[in-house]
Structure formats: structure tokens, C-alpha cells
N, C-alpha and C positions, 0 to 999 in steps of 0.2 A: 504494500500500500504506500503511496507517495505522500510526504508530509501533506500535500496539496491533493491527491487521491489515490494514498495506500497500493501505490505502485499497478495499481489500475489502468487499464485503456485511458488515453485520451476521452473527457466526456464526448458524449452524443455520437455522431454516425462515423469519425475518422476511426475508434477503435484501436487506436494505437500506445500503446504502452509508455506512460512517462518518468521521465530518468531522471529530472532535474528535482531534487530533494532540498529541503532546508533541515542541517541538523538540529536535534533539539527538540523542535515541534513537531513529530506527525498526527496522525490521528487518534482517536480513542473510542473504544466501543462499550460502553455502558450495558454491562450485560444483567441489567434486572436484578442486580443480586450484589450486593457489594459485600468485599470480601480482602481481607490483607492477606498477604505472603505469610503462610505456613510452613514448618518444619518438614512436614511429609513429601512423599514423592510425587515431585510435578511434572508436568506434562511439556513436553515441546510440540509445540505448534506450528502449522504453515498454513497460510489463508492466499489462495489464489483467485485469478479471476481469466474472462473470455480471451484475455492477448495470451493466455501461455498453454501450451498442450494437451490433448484433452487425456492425456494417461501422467500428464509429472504428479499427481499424487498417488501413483502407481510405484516410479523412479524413486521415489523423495523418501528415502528414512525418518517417520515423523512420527508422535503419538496422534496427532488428528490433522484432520484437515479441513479448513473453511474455506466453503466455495462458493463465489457470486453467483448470484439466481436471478437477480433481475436488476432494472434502475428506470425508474417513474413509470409511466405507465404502459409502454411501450418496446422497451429491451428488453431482450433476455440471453442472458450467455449461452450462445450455440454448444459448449461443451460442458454444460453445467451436469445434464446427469451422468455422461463417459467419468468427471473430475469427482462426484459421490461414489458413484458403484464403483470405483476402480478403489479409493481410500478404502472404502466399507470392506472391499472381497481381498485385499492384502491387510485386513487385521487391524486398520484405522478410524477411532472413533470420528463423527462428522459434524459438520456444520453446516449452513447456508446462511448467505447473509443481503439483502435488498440494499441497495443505495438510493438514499433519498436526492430527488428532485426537487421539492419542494412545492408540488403543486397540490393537490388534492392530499392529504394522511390518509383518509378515509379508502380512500381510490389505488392508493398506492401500497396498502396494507392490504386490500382485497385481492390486487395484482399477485404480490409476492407470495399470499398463501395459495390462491388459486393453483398457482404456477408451481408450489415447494409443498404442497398439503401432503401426499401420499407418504413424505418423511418425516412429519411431525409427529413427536414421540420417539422418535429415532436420533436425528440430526438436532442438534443446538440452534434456534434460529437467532437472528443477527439483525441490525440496525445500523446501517456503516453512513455514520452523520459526518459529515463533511462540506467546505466549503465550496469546492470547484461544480458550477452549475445547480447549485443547489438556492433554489428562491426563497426557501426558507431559513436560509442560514443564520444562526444566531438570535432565533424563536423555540424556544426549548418549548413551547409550547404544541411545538407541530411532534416534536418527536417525541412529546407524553402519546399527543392521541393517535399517534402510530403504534404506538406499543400496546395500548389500552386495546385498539381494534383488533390487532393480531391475539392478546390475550383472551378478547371476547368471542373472538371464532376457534381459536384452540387450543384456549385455558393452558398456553403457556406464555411466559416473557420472556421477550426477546432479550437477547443482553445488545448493548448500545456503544460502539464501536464510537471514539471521539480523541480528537487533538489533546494533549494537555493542555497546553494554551487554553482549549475554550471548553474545559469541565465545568466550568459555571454556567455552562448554558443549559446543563441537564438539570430540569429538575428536581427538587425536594424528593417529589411523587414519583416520578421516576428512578430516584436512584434508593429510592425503597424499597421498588421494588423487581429492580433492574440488578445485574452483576455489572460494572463499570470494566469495558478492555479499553484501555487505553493506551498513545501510543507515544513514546518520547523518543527518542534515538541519543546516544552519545557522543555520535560521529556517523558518517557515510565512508566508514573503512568497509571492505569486505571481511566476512565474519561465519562463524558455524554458530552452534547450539550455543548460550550461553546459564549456566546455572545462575546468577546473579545481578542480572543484567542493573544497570547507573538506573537509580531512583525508581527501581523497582517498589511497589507498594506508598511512594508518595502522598497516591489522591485516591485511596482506597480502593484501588481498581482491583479485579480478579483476575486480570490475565492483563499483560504488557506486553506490545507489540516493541520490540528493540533495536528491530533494524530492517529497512526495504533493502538492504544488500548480501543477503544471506545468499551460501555456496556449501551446498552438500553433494560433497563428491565428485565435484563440477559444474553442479545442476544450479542454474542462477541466474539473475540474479530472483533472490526468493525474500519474501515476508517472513519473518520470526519472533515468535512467539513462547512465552511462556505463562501456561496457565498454573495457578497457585492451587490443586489440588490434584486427585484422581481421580481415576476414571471413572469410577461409581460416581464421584463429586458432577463432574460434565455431564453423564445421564441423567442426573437429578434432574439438570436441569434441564435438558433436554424435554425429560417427562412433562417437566413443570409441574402439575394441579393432575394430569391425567391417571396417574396411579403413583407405584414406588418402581425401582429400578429393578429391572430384569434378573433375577438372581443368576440368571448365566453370563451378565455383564462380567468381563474378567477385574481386576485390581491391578493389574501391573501393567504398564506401557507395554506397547506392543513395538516389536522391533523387526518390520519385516526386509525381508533384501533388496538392496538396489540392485532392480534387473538390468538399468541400461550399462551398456561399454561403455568406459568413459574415451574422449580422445585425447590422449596424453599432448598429444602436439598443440592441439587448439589449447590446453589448457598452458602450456608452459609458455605460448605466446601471450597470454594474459598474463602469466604472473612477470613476465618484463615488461609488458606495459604497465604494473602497477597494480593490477584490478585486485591482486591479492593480499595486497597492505605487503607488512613485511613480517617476519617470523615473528611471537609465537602467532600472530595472526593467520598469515598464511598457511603454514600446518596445521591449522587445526580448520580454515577452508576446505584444504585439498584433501584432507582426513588419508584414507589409505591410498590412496592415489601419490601421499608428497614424495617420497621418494623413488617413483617412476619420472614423473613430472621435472624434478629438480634436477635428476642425471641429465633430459634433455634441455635443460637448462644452460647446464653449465659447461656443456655440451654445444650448444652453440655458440656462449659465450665465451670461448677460451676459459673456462673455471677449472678443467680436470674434472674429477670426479667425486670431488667435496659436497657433500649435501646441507650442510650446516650452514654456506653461507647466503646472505639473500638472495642476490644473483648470482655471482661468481667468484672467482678467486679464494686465496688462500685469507687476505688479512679483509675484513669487514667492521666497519666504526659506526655508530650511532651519530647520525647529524647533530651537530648541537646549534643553539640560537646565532644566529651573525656567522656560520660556517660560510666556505665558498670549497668550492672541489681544490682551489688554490692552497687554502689554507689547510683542508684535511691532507693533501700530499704533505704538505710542509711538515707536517707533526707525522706522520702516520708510513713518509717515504712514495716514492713512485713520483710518474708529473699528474695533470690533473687529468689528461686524458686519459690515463688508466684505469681512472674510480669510474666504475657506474652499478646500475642499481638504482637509481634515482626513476620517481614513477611519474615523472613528469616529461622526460624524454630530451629536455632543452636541458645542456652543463651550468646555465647560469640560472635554473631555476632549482630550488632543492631546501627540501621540508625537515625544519628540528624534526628530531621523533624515528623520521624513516632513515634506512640501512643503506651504506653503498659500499661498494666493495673494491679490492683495486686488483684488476688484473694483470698478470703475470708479463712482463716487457716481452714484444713481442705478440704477444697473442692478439692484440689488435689487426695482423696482415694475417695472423692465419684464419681468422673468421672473415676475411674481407669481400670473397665470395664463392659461391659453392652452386657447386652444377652451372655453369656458366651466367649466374647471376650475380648478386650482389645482396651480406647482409648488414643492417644496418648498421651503424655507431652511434655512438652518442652523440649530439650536434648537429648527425646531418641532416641533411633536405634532400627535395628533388630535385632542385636545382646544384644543390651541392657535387651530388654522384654525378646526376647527367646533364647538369648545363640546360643548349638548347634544346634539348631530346626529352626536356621533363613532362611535357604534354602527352607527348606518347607513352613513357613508362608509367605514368599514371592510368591511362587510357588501359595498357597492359596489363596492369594490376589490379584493375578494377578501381582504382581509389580517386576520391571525388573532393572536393572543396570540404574544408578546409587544406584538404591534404596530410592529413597528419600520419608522420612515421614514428617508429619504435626502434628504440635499440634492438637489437637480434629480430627483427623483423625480415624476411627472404623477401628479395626482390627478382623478378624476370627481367 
């Protein structure tokens, strides 16, 4: 889910997935029931929606999965029951969740059960309140009598999906009788499971969404979630008012296999462009994948066959505040064209916090091209490598405005 729509399509008919995130704020889902972080054993979460596959809750190692079912009175995610039965039949408790538009409560609560009825009492239902396209935004008033109606047709409540930032728009009545998911981020690094995620239980929510850049096992970028209970806890709610929970409900997460391949290649080209933060972050991204991934890493990068370092090389430093690549050679040895690792691609750009590494003298010409191409360095362009000919190798490689290249990136 994107801070602005829970990593959600684009609203209305583009359907397109949005990437641009603000850390801090995402969303929050007020789930009917408010509840703090417990001691017991919680649940990891993944809530997806119509832009992503209709089997990655199939792929995805998750205790549940919440999946968009509808948004105002007119959409409905073409893979919303393939993204249920496929959770359900690999052993993952469910959810579904409506996104408000803001027009009718009444019309739009009629929509989403119509449309989600045959798994209530099964599935979690949801209320994903958010700002982008929403007319009601910031009338807690509409997203009482959403909940109200959906309760009145299937004596369950929804839990209510909402920003930190804008928890006070849910109200009193609502969050009495509502479980509050809400969504903060600590950053927009890429990230796996987290047991403790930054301000967890704050604003008394039951379940915290922690980050829209979640990567399990390569599968990504994903919504992550941790709900403060088990899984009997989620059927409750689930059930709501209709009975008690299933006594063949199981107690323990359910852990089932990821079937898909992963492709080690695609993924090691992300982790030099950065997408994977830097260690312990990125190992615990690539989970049993890091050490396939990292050998071709370092592997392209002149690194040898060290897996421990970000990208490559034997000696690797932690940027500090006012660094330049200048000055970590100076202290650290090598010139500054040796260091990289940096996930920004430019040597004059480079972030406290993240890893860079200095490769081995020499090893810059022996990666310099392979298979009668070219792979990247740190610095370059396309006009760099090819001068007047950069229109065409772009054209050849597919790549489009802005043009942006990667270190270890293969050129034709």
C-alpha cells in the first residue's frame, strides 16, 4: 500500500501501481477492534491488490493475506478470487479489503459485500480509508457508516485500514468497535519480515503495516504487515457476531513453500542498483537466495568470491556524515574509483548509513566488458561509453529517458 495508496494501482481506470512513497506516513486500517502488541505469537502479513499477480499469494511465505475486492462502486480486482483461493489452499489465513471513494457509504458497503459475501465468516473484511481519490476524505463520518452497513448485513466489522497521520479521523464509535491497522513506515529501504517493527502499537492499532517495500525471496516489491495476535485471534474476527471460531482453525502460522524459481540474475542486478538496502538488510531481503545472488554479484563486480561484502571487494566501510569516495580512499587506501556499492549509481552522490566497498586494483578492466559488450562502472553514462552512438545503445537496450544506468549493469 503506498503512503498515498498502500502501494495500490494508480486510482481509477490507469491501474497502474504506485512507487512514489513518503516515509513515515502510510496508511492505517482501523480494524473494528483495537488492540496493542502482545507477547504471543504474531502473524506476518501481506495485503495485495489488482497490479500484482493473481497467484503471488500462492509464491509469498506469509501467515495471511489481504486482498482488494473492490473500490467505489464500480471496480473490482480482476484477480481478487485466483489472490483468496490460492492464500486459502496453500494454508493462509484471509482477508479482503474495499477502498473507499467517497461517494455513497451506503452504496459502496452494498458493493463490497455483494461482491466479497460468499467469504464472510471466513476472510477478515477491511476498510482501506485513504486519501488519493477519495471524496470523503477526512469525514470519519463516512467511514462509521461504512462499517455500520457492512456490520448490518453481516454482523461482522470490518477492521479500518488508515495513515497514522490521520487516526483522528476515525471515530470514537468506530474505533470501539473497529481493530485499528495502521500504517507508519520507518524508511522506504527494502526489507523482509520484521518482529518489531519502529512504533509499533503507538495509536493502539492491531496490526501495523511497516513497509510498501517488502522482498521475500525476490518476490516484490510487497506490503508488510504485522498483526499483534493468532490465528484463532484473526478468525474471531473474521467471524465477528456470526458464531465462535472453527475449532479446526489451526494456532500456529502457517508456513507454506515458495513455489516460484527465483532469478538469481535479475535479483543481483537489483541488489547493485541498490533496491536491496545494504546488509543486515539485504540478507534478510534475499533470505535463502543471499548467497546464490551475492557470488553473482561479486562476480560481476570484480569482488572474488567474498559474500560478506555489500557489493564487492575484500575491504567494505560504512559511509559516514560529510564522506566523499575521496575521502573514504584516503583513510581506508585504494583511489576513489575503486569504492563502489553506492545505490545511487552517481560517485558524487553517497548516503551516511549505506556500504561501499573498494575493489581490488585492476579489477575495474577486467569487468569492463563481457560477451562483446560493455558492463557498467561507477560514473558512467551513455554518453560516456558510447559518445555519438548513445541513441542507439539505448534504443538496443531497451532503455528510455531518463536513461538511467547501474554499476554492473550488461550493456549490448
Amino acid at each position: 500500500m503506498n503512503i498515498l495508496n498502500k502501494g495500490k494501482p494508480a486510482h481509477r481506470h490507469a491501474r497502474i501501481p504506485r512507487r512514489i512513497r513518503t516515509p513515515l506516513t502510510a496508511l492505517a486500517v482501523a480494524v473494528c477492534m483495537a488492540a496493542a502488541p502482545a507477547a504471543s505469537a504474531n502473524m506476518n502479513i501481506i495485503d495485495v491488490s489488482g497490479w500484482q499477480s493473481s497467484d503471488v499469494t500462492r509464491v509469498v511465505d506469509a501467515d495471511a493475506a489481504i486482498v482488494k475486492i473492490t473500490e467505489g462502486v464500480g471496480y473490482m480486482n480482476p484477480h481478487w478470487r485466483s489472490q483468496i483461493d490460492w492464500a486459502r489452499s496453500t494454508g493462509k489465513a484471509c482477508g479482503g479489503y474495499h477502498y473507499a471513494d467517497g461517494g455513497s457509504a451506503m452504496a459502496e458497503a452494498d458493493r463490497f459485500v455483494s461482491v466479497f459475501g460468499s467469504y464472510v465468516g471466513q476472510c477478515v473484511l477491511a476498510l482501506d480509508w485513504e486519501g488519493g481519490g477519495n471524496a470523503a476524505w477526512g469525514n470519519g463520518a463516512w467511514a462509521q457508516a461504512f462499517v455500520q452497513r457492512v456490520y448490518d448485513r453481516t454482523k461482522v466489522w470490518p477492521i479500518v485500514y488508515v495513515q497514522a497521520s490521520a487516526v483522528n479521523q476515525i471515530t470514537a464509535y468506530t474505533r470501539q468497535h473497529c481493530m485499528l491497522w495502521k500504517a507508519q513506515y520507518a524508511s522506504m529501504n527494502a526489507t523482509g519480515w520484521q518482529s518489531t517493527p519502529w512504533n509499533a502499537g503507538s495509536h493502539g492499532e492491531g496490526m501495523v503495516q511497516y513497509s510498501s517495500t517488502g522482498y521475500l525471496n525476490g518476490v516484490g516489491p510487497l506490503d508488510l504487515n504485522l498483526f499483534f495476535g493468532e490465528r484463532d485471534a484473526w478468525q474471531k474476527i473474521a467471524n465477528g457476531d456470526r458464531g465462535k471460531t472453527n475449532a479446526e482453525v489451526r494456532h500456529d502460522p502457517v508456513r507454506p513453500q515458495v513455489t516460484a524459481a527465483p532469478d538469481y540474475d535479475a535479483m543481483a542486478t537489483r541488489v547493485i542498483r541498490g533496491d536491496f538496502g545494504n546488509d543486515p538488510q539485504r540478507r534478510q531481503a534475499l533470505g535463502g537466495a543471499y548467497a546464490a545472488v551475492m557470488a553473482i554479484v561479486n562476480r560481476r563486480l570484480g569482488g572474488g568470491t567474498a559474500s560478506t561484502g555489500a557489493n564487492c571487494g575484500s575491504v567494505c566501510v560504512t559511509v559516514r556524515s560529510g564522506d566523499t569516495l575521496g575521502s573514504i580512499a584516503a583513510r581506508n587506501g585504494g583511489t576513489w574509483s575503486q569504492w563502489t556499492g553506492y545505490r545511487s549509481g552517481n560517485p558524487d552522490l553517497i548516503y551516511a548509513g549505506e556500504t561501499v566497498c573498494r575493489r581490488a586494483a585492476g579489477s575495474s578492466t577486467a569487468i569492463a566488458s563481457a560477451a562483446g559488450g560493455h558492463v557498467v562502472r561507477a560514473g558512467e553514462s551513455l554518453w560516456s561509453i558510447y559518445g555519438t552512438g548513445w541513441q542507439a545503445a539505448a534504443q538496443r537496450n531497451g532503455l528510455h529517458a531518463p536513461y538511467t544506468i547501474y554499476p554492473g549493469q550488461h550493456l549490448r
